[in-house]
MARLOSE-555726 format. One record per atom (N, C-alpha, C, O, CB): residue in one letter; chain; atom name; z negated, y negated, x. Coordinates in steps of 0.05 Angstrom, whole numbers, plus 32768, in hexadecimal, padded with zeros to 4 digits. Atoms other than C-alpha are relative to their C-alpha. Glycine has a CB too. Layout:
BEGIN
NODE res chain atom   zz   yy   xx
NODE   a     A   CA    Z    Y    X
...
//
This chain:
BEGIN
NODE res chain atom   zz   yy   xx
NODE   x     A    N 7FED 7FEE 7FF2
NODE   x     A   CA 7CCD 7DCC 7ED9
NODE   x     A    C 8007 8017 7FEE
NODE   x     A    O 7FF8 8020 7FDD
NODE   x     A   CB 7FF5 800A 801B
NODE   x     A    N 8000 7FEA 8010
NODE   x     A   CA 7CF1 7E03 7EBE
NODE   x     A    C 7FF8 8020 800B
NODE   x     A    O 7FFA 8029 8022
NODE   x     A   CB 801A 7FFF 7FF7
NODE   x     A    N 800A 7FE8 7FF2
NODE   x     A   CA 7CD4 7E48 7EBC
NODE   x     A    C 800B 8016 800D
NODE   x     A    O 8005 802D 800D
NODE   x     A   CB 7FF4 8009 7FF3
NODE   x     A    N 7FEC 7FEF 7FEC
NODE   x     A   CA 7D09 7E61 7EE9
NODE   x     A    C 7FF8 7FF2 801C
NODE   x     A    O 8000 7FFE 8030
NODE   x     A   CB 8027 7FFC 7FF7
NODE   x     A    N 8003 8014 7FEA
NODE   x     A   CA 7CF4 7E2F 7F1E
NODE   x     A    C 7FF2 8014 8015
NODE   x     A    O 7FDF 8023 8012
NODE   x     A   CB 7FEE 7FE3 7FF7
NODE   x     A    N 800F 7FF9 7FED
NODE   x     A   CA 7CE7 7E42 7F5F
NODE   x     A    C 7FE3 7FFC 8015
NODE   x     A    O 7FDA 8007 8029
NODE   x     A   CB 800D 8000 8006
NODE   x     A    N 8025 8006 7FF9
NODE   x     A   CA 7C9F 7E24 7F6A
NODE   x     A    C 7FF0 800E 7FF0
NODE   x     A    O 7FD8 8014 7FF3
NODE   x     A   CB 7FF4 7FE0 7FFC
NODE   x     A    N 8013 7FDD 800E
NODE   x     A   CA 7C8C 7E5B 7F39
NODE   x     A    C 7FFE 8012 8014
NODE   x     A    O 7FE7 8015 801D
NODE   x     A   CB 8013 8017 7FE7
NODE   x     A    N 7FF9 7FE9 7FF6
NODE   x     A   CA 7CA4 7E92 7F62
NODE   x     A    C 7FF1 7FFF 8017
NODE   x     A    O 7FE6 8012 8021
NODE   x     A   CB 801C 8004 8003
NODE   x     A    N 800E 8001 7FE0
NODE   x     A   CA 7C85 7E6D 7FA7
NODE   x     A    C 7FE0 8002 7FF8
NODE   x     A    O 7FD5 800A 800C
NODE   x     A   CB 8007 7FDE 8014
NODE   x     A    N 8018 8001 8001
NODE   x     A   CA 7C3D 7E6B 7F8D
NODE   x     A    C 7FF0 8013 8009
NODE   x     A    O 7FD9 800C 8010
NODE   x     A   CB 7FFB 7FFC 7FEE
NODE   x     A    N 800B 7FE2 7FF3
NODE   x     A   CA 7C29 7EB4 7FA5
NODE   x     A    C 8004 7FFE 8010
NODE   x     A    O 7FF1 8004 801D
NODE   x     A   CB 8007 8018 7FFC
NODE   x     A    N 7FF4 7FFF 7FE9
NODE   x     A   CA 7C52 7EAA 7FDF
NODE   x     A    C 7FF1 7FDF 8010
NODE   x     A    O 7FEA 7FCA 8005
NODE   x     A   CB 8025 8002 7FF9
NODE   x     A    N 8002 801B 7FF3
NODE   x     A   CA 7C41 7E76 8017
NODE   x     A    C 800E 7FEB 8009
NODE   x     A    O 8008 7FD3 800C
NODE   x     A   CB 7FF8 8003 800E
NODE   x     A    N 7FE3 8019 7FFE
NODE   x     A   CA 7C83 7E55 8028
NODE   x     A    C 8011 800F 7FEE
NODE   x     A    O 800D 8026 7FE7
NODE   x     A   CB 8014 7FFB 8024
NODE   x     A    N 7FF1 7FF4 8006
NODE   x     A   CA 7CBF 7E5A 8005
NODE   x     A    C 8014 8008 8010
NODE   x     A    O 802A 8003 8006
NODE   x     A   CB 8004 7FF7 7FF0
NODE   x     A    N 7FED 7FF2 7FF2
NODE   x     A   CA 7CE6 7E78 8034
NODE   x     A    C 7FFE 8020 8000
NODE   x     A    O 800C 8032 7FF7
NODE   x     A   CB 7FFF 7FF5 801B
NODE   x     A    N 8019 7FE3 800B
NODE   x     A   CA 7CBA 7EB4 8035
NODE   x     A    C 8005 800B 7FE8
NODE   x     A    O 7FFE 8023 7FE7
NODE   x     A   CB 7FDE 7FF8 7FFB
NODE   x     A    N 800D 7FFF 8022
NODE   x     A   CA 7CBD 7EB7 7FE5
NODE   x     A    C 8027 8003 8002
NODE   x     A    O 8033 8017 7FFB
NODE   x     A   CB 7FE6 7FD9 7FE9
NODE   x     A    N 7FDC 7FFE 8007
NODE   x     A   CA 7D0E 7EAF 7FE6
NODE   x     A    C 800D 801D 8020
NODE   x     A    O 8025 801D 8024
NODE   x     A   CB 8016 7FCC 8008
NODE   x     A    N 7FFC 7FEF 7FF1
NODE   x     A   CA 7D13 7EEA 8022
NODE   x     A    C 8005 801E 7FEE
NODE   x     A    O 8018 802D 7FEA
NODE   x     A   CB 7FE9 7FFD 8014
NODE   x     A    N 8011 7FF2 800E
NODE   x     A   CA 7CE9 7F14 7FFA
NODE   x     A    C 800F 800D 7FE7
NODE   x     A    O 8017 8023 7FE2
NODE   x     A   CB 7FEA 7FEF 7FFA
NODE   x     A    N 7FE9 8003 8020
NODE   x     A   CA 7D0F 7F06 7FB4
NODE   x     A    C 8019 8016 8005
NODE   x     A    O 801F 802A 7FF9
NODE   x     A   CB 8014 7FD8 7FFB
NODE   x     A    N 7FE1 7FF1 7FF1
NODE   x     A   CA 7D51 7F1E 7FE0
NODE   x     A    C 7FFA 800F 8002
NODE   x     A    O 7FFF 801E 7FEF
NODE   x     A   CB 800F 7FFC 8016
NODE   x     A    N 8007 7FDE 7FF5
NODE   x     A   CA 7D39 7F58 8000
NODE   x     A    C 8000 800F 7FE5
NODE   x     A    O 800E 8022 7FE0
NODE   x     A   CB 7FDD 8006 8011
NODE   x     A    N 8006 7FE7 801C
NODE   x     A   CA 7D1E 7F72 7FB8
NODE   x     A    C 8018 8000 7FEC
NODE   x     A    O 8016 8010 7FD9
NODE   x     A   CB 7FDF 7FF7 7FEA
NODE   x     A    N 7FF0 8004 800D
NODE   x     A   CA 7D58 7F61 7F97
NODE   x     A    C 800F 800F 800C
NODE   x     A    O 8014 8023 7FFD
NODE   x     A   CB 8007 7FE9 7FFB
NODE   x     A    N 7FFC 7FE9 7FF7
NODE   x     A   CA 7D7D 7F8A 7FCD
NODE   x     A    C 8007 8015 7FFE
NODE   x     A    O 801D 8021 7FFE
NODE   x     A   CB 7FF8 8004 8004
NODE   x     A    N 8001 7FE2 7FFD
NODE   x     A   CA 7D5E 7FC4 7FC9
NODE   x     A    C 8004 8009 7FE9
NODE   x     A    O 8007 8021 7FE7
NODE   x     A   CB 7FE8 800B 800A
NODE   x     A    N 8002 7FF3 8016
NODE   x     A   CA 7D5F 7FC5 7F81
NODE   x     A    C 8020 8002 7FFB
NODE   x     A    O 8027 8017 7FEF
NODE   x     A   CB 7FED 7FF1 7FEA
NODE   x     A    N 7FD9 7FF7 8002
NODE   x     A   CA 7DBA 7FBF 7F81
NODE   x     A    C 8003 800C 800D
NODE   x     A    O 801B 8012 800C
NODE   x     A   CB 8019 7FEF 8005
NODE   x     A    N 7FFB 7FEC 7FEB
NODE   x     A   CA 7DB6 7FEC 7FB9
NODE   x     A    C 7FFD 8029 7FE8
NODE   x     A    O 800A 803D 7FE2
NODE   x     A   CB 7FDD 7FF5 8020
NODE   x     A    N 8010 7FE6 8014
NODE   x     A   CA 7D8C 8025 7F8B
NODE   x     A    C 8015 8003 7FE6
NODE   x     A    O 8021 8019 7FE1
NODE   x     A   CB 7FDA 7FF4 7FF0
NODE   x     A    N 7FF2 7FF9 8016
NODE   x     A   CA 7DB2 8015 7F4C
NODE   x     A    C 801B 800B 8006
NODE   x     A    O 8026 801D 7FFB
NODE   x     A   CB 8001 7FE9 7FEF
NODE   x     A    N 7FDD 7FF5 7FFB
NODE   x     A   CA 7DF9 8019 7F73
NODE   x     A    C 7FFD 8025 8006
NODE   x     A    O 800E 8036 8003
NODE   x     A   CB 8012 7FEB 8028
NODE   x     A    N 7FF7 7FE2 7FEB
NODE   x     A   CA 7DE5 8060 7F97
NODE   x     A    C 7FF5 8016 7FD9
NODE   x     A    O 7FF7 802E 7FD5
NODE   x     A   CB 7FDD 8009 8031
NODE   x     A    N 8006 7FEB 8016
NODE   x     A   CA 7DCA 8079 7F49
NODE   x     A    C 8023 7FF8 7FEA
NODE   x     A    O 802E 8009 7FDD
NODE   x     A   CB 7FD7 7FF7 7FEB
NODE   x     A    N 7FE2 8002 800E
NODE   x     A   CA 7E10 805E 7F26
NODE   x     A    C 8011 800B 800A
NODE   x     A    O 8020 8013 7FF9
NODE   x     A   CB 800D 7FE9 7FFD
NODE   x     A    N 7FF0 7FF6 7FF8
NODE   x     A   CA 7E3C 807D 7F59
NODE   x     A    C 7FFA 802C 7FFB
NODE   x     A    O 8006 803F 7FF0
NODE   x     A   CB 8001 7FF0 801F
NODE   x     A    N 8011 7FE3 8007
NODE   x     A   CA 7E15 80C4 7F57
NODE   x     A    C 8007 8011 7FE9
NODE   x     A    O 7FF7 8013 7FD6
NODE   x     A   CB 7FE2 7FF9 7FFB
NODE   x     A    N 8000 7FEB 8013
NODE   x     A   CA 7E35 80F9 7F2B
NODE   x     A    C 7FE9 8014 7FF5
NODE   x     A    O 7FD4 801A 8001
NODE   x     A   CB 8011 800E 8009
NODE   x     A    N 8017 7FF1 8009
NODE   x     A   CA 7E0F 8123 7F01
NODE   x     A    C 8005 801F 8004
NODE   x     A    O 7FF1 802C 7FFE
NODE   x     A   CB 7FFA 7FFA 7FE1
NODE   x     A    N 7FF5 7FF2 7FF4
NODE   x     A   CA 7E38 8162 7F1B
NODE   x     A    C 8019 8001 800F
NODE   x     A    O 8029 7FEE 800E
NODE   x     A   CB 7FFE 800C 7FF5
NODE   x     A    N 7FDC 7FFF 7FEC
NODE   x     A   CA 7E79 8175 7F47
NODE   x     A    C 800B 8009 7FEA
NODE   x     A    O 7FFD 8018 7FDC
NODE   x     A   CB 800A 8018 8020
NODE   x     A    N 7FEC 7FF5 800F
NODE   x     A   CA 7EB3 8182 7F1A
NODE   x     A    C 800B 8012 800B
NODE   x     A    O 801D 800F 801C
NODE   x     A   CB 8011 7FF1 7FF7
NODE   x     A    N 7FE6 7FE1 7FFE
NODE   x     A   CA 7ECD 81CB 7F20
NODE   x     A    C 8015 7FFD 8006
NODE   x     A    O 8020 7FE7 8008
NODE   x     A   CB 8008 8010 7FE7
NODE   x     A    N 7FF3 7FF2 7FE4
NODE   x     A   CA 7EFA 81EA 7F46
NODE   x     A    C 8017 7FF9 7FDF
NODE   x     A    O 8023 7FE4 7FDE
NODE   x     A   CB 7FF4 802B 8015
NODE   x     A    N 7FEE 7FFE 8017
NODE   x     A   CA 7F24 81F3 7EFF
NODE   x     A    C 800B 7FEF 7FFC
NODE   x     A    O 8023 7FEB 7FFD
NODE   x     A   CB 7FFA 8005 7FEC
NODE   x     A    N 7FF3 801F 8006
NODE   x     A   CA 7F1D 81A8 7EEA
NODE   x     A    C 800B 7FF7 8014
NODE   x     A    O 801B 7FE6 800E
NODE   x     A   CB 7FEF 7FEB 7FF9
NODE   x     A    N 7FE9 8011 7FEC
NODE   x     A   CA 7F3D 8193 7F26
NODE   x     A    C 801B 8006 8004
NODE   x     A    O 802E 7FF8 800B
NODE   x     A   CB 7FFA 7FFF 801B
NODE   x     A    N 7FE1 7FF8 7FF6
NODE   x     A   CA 7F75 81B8 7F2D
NODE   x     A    C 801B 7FF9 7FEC
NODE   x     A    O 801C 8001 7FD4
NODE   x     A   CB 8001 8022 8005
NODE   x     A    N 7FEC 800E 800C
NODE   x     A   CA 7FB6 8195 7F17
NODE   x     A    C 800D 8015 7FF0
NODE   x     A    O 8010 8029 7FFD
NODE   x     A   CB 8011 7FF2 8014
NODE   x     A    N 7FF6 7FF4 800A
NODE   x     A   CA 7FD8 81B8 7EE2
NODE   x     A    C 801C 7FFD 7FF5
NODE   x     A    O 8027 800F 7FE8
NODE   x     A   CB 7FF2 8002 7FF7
NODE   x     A    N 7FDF 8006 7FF8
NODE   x     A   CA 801F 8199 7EE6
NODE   x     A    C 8008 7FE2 8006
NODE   x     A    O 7FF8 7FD0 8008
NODE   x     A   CB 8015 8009 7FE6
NODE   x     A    N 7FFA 8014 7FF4
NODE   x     A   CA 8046 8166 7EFB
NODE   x     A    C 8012 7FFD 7FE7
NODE   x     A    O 801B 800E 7FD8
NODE   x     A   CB 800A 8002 801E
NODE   x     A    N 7FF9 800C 800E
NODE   x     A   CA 8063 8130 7ED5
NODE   x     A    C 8015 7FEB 7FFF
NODE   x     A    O 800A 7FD5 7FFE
NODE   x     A   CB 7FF1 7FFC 7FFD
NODE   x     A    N 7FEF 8012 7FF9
NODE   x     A   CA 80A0 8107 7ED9
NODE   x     A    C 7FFB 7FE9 8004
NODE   x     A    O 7FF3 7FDF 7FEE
NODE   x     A   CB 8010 8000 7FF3
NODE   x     A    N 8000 801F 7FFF
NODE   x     A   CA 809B 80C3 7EEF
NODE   x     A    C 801B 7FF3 8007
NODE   x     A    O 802B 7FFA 8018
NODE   x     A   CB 7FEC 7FF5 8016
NODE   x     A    N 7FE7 8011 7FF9
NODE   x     A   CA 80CE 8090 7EEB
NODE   x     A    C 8005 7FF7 8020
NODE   x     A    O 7FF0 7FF8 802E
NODE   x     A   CB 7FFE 7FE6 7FEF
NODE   x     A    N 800E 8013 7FE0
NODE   x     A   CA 80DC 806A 7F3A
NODE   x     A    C 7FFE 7FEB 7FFF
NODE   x     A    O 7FFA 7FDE 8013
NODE   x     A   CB 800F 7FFF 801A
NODE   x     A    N 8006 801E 8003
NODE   x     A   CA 80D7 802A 7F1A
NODE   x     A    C 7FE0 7FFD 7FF9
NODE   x     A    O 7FD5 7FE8 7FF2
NODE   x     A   CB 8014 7FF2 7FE7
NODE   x     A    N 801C 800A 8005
NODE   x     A   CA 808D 803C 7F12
NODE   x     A    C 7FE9 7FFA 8013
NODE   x     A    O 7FD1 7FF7 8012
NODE   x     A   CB 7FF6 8011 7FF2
NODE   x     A    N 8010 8012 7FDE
NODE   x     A   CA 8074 8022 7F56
NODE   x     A    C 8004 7FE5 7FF9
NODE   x     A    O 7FF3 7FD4 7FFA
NODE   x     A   CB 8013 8006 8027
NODE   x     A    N 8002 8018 8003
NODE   x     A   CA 8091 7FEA 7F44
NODE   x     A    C 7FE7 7FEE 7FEC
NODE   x     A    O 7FD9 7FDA 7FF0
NODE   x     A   CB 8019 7FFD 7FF9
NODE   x     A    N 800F 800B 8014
NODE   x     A   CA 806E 7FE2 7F01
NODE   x     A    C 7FE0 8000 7FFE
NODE   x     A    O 7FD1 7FF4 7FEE
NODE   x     A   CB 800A 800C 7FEA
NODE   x     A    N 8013 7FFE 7FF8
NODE   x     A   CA 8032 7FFB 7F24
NODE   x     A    C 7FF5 7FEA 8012
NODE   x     A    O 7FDD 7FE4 8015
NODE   x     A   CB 8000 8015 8007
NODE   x     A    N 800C 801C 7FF2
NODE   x     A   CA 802D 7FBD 7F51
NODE   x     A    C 7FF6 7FE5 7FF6
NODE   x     A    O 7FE4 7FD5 7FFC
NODE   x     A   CB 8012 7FF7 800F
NODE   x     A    N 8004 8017 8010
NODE   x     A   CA 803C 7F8D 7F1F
NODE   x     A    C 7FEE 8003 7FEB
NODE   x     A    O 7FE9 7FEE 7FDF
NODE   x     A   CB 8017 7FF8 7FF5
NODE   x     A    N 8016 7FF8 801A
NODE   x     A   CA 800B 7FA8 7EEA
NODE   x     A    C 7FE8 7FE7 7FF5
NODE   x     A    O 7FDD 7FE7 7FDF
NODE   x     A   CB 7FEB 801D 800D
NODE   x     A    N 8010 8014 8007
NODE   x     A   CA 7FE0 7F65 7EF0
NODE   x     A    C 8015 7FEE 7FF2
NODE   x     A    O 800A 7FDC 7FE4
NODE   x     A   CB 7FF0 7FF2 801A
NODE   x     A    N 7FEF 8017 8008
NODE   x     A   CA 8021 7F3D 7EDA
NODE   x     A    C 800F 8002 7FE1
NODE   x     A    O 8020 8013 7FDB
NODE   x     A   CB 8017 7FFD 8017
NODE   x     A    N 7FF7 8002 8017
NODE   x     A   CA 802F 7F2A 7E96
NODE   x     A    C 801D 7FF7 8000
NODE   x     A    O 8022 7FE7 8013
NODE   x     A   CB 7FEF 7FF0 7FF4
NODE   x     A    N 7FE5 8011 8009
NODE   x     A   CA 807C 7F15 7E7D
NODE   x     A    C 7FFE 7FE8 7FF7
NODE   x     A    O 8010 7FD7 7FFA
NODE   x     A   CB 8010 800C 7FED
NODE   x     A    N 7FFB 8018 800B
NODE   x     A   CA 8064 7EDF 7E59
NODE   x     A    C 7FE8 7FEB 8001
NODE   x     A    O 7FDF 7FDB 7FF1
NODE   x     A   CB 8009 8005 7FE6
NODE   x     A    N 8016 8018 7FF1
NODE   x     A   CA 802E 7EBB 7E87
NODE   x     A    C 7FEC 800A 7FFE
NODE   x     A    O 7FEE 8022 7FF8
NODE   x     A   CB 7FFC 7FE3 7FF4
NODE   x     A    N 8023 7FF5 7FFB
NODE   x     A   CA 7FE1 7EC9 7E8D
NODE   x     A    C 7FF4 800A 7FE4
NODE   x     A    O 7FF7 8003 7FCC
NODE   x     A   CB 7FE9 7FE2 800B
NODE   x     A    N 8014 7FF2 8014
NODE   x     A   CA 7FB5 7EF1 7E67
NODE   x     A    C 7FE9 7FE8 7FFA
NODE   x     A    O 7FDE 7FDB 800C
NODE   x     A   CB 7FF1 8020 8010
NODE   x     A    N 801C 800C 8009
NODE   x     A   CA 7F7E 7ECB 7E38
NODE   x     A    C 7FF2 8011 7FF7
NODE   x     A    O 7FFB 8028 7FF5
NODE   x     A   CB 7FFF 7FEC 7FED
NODE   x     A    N 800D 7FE7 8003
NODE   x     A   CA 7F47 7EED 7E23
NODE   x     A    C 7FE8 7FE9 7FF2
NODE   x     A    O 7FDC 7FD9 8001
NODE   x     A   CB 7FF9 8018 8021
NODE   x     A    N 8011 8010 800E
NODE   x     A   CA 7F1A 7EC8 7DED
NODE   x     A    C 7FE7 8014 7FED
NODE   x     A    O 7FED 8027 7FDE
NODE   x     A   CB 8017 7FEC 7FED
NODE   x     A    N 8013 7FF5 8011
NODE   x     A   CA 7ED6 7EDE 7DCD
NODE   x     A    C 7FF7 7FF2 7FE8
NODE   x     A    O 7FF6 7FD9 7FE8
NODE   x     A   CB 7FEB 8005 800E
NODE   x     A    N 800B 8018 8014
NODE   x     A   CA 7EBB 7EC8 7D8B
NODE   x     A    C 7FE7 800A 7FFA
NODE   x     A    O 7FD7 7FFE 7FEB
NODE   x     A   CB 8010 7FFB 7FE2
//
């Protein structure tokens, strides 16, 4: 078997149902923890940095170009690694 197999994992455990509950739960709690430490700033941005410091012309054709923004003119995006 390979050593990913799940009759490894049950041997501590007494059923595998128990042993695959268990797995979940801790798996869980651990994307639960990581999501609430990735969202979590390291301070509030000032009163200064927020405040808008002018306004900027936009065209009104840029709603449009804002909807379509996934759409290419000349068919689908590839995307190759080497």
């Amino acid at each position: 078997s390979s050593p990913l197999s799940l009759g490894s994992i049950t041997e501590w455990v007494p059923s595998e149902g128990v042993a695959l509950a268990e797995l979940a739960a801790m798996s869980l709690r651990r994307a639960i923890i990581r999501a609430k430490e990735a969202v979590q700033p390291l301070r509030k941005t000032s009163r200064k940095d927020q405040t808008r410091i002018g306004t900027y012309p936009v065209p009104p054709e840029a709603s449009i170009w804002w909807a379509n923004r996934y759409q290419v003119p000349g068919g689908e995006i590839k995307q190759s690694f080497s």
